[in-house]
N, C-alpha and C positions, 0 to 999 in steps of 0.2 A: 450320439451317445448310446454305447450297449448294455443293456440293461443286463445283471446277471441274473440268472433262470432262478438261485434261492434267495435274490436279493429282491424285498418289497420296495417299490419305488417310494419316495420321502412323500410325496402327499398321500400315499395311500396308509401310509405309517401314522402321519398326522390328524386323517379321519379317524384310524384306529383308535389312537390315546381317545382323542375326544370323547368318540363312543363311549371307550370304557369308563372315561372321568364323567362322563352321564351315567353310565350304570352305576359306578361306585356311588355318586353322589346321591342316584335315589334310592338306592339299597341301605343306605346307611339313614338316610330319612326316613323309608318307611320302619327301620328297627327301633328307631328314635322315638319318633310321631305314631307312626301305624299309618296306615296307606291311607286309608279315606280322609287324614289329616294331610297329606302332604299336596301340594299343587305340583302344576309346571311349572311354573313361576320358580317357585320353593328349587327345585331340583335343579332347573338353571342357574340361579344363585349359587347356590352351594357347587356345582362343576365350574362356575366361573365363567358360562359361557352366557349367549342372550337366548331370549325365548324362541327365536328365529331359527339358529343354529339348534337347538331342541328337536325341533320340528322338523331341519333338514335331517335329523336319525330317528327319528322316533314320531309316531303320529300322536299318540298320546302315554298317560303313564305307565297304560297297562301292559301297551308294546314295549316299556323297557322291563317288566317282570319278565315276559316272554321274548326277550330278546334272539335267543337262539333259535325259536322255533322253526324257521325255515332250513339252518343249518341240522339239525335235528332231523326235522323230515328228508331231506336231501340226502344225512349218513344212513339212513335207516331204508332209503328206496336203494342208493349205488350200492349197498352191502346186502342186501334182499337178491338184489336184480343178479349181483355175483355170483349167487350162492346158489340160488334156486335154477332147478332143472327144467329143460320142459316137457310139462305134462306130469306135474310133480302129484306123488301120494299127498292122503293128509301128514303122513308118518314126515315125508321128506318138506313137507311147506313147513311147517312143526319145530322142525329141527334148526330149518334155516332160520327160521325167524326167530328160533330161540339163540342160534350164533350171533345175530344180529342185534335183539333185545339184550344180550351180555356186553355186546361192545358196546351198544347207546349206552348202558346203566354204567360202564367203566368210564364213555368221555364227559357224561354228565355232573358227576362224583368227584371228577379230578382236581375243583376247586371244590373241599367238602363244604367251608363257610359260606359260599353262594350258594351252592345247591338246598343247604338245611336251612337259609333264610326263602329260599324261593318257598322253599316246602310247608314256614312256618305262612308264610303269605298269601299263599294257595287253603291251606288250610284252613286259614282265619279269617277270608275275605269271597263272602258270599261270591264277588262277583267276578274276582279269580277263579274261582271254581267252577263258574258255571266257562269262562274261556278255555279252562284245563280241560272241560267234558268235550266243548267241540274239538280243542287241539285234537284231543285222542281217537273221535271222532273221522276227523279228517286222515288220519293216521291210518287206523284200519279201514277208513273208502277207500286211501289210496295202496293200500298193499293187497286188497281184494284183488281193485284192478291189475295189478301189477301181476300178480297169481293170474286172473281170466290173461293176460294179453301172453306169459306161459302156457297156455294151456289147461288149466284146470280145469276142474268140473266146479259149477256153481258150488256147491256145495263145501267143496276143499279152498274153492276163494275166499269164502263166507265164513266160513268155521273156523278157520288158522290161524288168522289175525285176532279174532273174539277171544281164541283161545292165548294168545300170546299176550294178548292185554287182559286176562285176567290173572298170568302169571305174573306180569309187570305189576299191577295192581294188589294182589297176594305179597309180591316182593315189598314193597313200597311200607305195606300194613307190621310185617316182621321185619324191618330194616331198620323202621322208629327212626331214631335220632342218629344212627349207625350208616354216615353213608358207605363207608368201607363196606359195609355187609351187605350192600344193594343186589350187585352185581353175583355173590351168592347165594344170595335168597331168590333170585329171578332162577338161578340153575335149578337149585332146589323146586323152587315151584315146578318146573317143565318136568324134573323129574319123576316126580307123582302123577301127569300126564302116562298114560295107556291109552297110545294111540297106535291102531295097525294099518 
């Protein structure tokens, strides 16, 4: 049988729903409950699925707040790694990462009610927040690196990223409840950057 190249094969279809009838189900619980009230138990219930099945997509609850993160890091290094020249200035890591920081903030947004539940959840759960700090973390180690194996000078590896997630951050803070405006406000922020 030939598979076609835009056609996803039917099991891989049938893990998808699943996943997302776990996301939806513990999105909708924690808006319900609030996170620290909701189990696994709880969220496989309500997806209809067993704890088992849970477990084969997700290690625990927190991994389905942060579901996309790997998909996230992954658009953020192949659109970096695009973009970026080598032996790039700060001026030109800057830029890139700010092309790059405009498309995250556009495919993050494009379901606004996920997104301003993640944000209300993140925001309101100690220990979300403290996950949010590493994700971002792990974000700027890996586009450091990705800048050093270009070329950089330490210092334009080190600084580009700091400086792109303090725009993303800035964005985030004037964006509020507005995800439409994210992806504006992240430009804005770069563009008060004076960088030569």
């Amino acid at each position: 049988m030939t598979v076609m190249p835009d056609r996803v094969p039917l099991r891989e279809r049938k893990q998808q729903r699943v996943r997302e009838q776990i996301i939806k189900a513990a999105f909708e619980l924690f808006a319900e409950r609030g996170y620290a009230h909701v189990t696994v138990a709880d969220i496989a219930e309500r997806a209809e699925v067993g704890r088992t099945t849970f477990f084969r997509y997700f290690g625990d609850k927190q991994e389905v707040v942060f579901y996309d993160e790997q998909a996230i890091l992954d658009g953020i290094i192949e659109r970096h790694r695009a973009l970026t020249p080598e032996r790039p200035t700060l001026a030109e890591a800057v830029e890139h990462l700010r092309a790059a920081t405009v498309a995250i903030c556009e495919d993050v947004t494009a379901d606004p009610e996920r997104y301003l539940a993640y944000l209300r959840l993140v925001n309101e759960t100690p220990e979300l927040r403290d996950r949010s700090t590493r994700k971002f973390a792990l974000y700027t180690g890996t586009l450091t690196e990705n800048l050093r194996e270009r070329g950089a000078t330490d210092l334009v590896a080190t600084l580009a990223p700091q400086l792109a997630l303090a725009c993303f951050n800035t964005a985030v803070q004037l964006a509020g409840d507005d995800p439409e405006a994210l992806p504006r406000a992240v430009d804005a922020a770069f563009d008060e950057l004076t960088v030569r």
